[in-house]
N, C-alpha and C positions, 0 to 999 in steps of 0.2 A: 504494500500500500504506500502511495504516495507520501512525502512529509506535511500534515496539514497544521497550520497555523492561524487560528483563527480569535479574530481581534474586534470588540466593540469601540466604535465611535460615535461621537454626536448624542454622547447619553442624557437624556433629558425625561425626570421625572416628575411627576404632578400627580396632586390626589385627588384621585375618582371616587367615585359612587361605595365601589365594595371593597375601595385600598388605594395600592402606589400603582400610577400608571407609567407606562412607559413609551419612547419613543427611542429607538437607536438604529443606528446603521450596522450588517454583520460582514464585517471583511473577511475571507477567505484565501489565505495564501496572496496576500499583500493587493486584494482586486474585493473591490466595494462590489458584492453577491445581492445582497437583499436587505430592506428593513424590517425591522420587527417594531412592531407594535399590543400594547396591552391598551384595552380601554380602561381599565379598571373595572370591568361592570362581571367580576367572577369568571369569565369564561376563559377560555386558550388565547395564546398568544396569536397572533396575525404576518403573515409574513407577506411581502411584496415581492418578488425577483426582479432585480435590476437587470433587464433587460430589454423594454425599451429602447428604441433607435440607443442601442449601446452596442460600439465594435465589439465588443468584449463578447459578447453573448453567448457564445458555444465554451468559454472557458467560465463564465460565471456559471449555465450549468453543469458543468464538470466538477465544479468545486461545489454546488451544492451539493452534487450526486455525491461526491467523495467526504462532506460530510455526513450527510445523511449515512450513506456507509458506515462510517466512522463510529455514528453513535450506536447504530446497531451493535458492536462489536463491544460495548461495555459493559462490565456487570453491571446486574443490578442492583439497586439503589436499597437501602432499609430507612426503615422511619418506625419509633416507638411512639407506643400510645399505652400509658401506664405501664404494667406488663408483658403489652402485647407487643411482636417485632411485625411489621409489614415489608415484606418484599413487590418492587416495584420495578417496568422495564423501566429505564432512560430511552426517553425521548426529546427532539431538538427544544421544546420549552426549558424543561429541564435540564439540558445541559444549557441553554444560555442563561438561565436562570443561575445557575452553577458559577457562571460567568462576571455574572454580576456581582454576586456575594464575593466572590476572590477580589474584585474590583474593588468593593466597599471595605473588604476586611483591612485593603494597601492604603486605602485612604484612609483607615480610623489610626490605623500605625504610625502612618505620617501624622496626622495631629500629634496624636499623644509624645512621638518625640520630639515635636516642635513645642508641646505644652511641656514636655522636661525641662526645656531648657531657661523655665521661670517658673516651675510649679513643680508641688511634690504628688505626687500619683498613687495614690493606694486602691486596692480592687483583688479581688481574686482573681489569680492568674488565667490567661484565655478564656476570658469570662466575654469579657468586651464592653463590660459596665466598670465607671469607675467613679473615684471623687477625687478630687484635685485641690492642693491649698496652694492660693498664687502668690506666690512673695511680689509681684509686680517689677521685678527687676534680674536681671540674671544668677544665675544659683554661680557660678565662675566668676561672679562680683561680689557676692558676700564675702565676708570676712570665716573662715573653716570653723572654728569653733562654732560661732552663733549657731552657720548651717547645722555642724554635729548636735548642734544640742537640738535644735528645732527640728532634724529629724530623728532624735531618740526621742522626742515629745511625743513625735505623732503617731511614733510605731507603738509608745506604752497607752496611749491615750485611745488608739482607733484599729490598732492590727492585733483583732481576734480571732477566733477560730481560722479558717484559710484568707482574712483579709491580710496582704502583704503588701508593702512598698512595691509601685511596681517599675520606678525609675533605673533607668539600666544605665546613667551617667555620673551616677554620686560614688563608683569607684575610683574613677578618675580627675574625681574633684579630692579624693584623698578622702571620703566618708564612708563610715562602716553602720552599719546595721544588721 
């Protein structure tokens, strides 16, 4: 099977009726294939092929066909519901849905180390909820004591059971916790 590479652009979400709707573009092996869209209104995802007066056109569906391929070929999927496991195929909602999520997981990341760099972060680990206390000025500008102490405050004061610091820069500011 071919190498497929496949990349959301133009992501723009809004809230509908029954949730987050969507609009995106689905690129394929570096060639804009189709758009997807969600109305919000609970049902499947909508897809357009970019083919229209587009030279592209017998290589846009080759790359759909080779995704679509593609996803046939993966396990499938489990979902819990109390004790019970559900096994499910993957299907193209589902994997761009999959897509998005890895999207949003890069961009909560990217905050949170741009919020290190002025805030102290506590949360249980790959949780993706947290709480933050801003000193409003850079933590490599404070003076090291103060920091150490104002973060041995907050881990005696707020890190109980699995909540933990979750700043991964206050090694190399010289702080221990």
């Amino acid at each position: 099977m071919n190498a497929l590479k496949v990349i959301l652009k133009k992501i723009q979400n809004f809230q509908g009726h029954d949730g987050t709707g969507l609009n995106a573009d689905v690129w394929i092996n570096g060639i804009n294939c189709m758009h997807v869209f969600d109305g919000a209104y609970g049902g499947e995802f909508e897809y357009t092929d970019n083919t229209y007066n587009n030279p592209k056109t017998e290589q846009v569906k080759a790359n759909i066909q080779l995704l679509d391929d593609y996803i046939k070929t993966l396990p499938e999927g489990t979902s819990g519901f109390g004790d019970k496991v559900f096994k499910f195929k993957v299907n193209r909602d589902i994997f761009i849905n999959d897509l998005l999520e890895q999207i949003e997981i890069v961009k909560a990341k990217k905050k949170m180390r741009k919020q290190m760099q002025t805030c102290i972060l506590i949360g249980v680990s790959d949780n993706g909820n947290y709480t933050y206390f801003n000193l409003k000025r850079s933590l490599s500008a404070l003076n090291r004591q103060q920091l150490q102490s104002y973060v041995a405050n907050i881990k005696m004061k707020h890190c109980t059971d699995d909540v933990v610091i979750l700043n991964t820069n206050l090694k190399e500011l010289g702080i221990t916790y």
